[in-house]
C-alpha positions in Angstrom: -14.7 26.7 -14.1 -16.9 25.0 -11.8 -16.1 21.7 -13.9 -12.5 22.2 -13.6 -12.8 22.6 -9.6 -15.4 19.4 -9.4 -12.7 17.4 -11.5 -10.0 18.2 -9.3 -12.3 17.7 -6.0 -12.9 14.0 -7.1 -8.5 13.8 -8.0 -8.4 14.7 -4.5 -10.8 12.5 -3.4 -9.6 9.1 -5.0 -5.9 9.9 -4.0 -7.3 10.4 -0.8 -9.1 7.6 -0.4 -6.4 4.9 -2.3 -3.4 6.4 0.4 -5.3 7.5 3.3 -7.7 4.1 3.1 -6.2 1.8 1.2 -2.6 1.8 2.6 -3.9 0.4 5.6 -6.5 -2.0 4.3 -3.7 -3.5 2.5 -1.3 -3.8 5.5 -4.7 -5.2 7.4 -5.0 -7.8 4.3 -1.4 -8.8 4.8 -1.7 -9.7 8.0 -4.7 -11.9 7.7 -2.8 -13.4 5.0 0.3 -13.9 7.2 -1.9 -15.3 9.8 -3.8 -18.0 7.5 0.1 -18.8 6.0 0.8 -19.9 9.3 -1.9 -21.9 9.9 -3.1 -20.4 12.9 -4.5 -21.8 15.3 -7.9 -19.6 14.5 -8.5 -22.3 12.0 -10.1 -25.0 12.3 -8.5 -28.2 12.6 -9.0 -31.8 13.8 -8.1 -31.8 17.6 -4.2 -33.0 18.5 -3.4 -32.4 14.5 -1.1 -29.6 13.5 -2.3 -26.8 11.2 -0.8 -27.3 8.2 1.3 -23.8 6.4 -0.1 -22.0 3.5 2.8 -21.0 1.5 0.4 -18.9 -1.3 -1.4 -16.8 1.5 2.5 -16.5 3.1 3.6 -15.1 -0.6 0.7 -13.0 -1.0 1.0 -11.5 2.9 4.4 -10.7 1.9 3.4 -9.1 -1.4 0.6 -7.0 0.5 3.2 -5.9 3.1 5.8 -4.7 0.6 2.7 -2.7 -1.9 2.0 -1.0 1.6 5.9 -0.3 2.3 6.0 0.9 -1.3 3.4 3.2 -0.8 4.5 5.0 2.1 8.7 5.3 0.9 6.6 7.0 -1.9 4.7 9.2 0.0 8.0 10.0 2.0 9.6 10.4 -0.9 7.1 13.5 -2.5 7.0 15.4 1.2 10.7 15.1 1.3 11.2 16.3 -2.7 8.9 19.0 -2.6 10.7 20.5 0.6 13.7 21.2 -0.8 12.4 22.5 -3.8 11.7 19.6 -6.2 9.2 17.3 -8.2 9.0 13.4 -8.2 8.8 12.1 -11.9 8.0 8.8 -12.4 8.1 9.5 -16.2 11.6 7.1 -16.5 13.5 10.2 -16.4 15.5 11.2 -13.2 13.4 10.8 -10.2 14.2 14.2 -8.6 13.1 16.9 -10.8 13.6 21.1 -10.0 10.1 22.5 -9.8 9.7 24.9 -12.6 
């Protein structure tokens, strides 16, 4: 029993720590990568020369930003479900599923 209880502790845990942590460490990453896709002017640069654009660190700002968005119409998604009496499956079935 006290396996069981440890096992879901550490479930717990790493959910915890990916959505309560990670969420905003990737929203955090996005923006520095928005920033450096910008070129700004943090960077170093010859004086009088324009920082030049970073179109990967642009693409993968925008990638970090929509993982983050993703995450949270998720979360939304489950504390909305489970309110009116339902499951979220992911399983490729119907997303909405009655609780049994």
């Amino acid at each position: 029993m006290l396996a069981t209880e440890t096992g879901m502790l550490g479930q717990v845990l790493l959910v915890s720590l990916v959505l309560g942590a990670g969420l905003p460490v990737l929203f955090g990453l996005g923006l520095r990568a928005m920033a450096r896709g910008a070129g700004g002017d943090a960077e170093e640069h010859p004086a009088g020369a324009a920082p030049r654009p970073r179109p990967l660190a642009r693409l993968l700002g925008v990638l970090c930003f929509a993982l983050a968005a993703a995450g949270v119409v998720l979360g939304i998604t489950v504390v909305v479900a489970s309110g009116l009496g339902y499951e979220v499956g992911l399983g490729g079935g119907p997303l909405f599923v009655e609780k049994s």
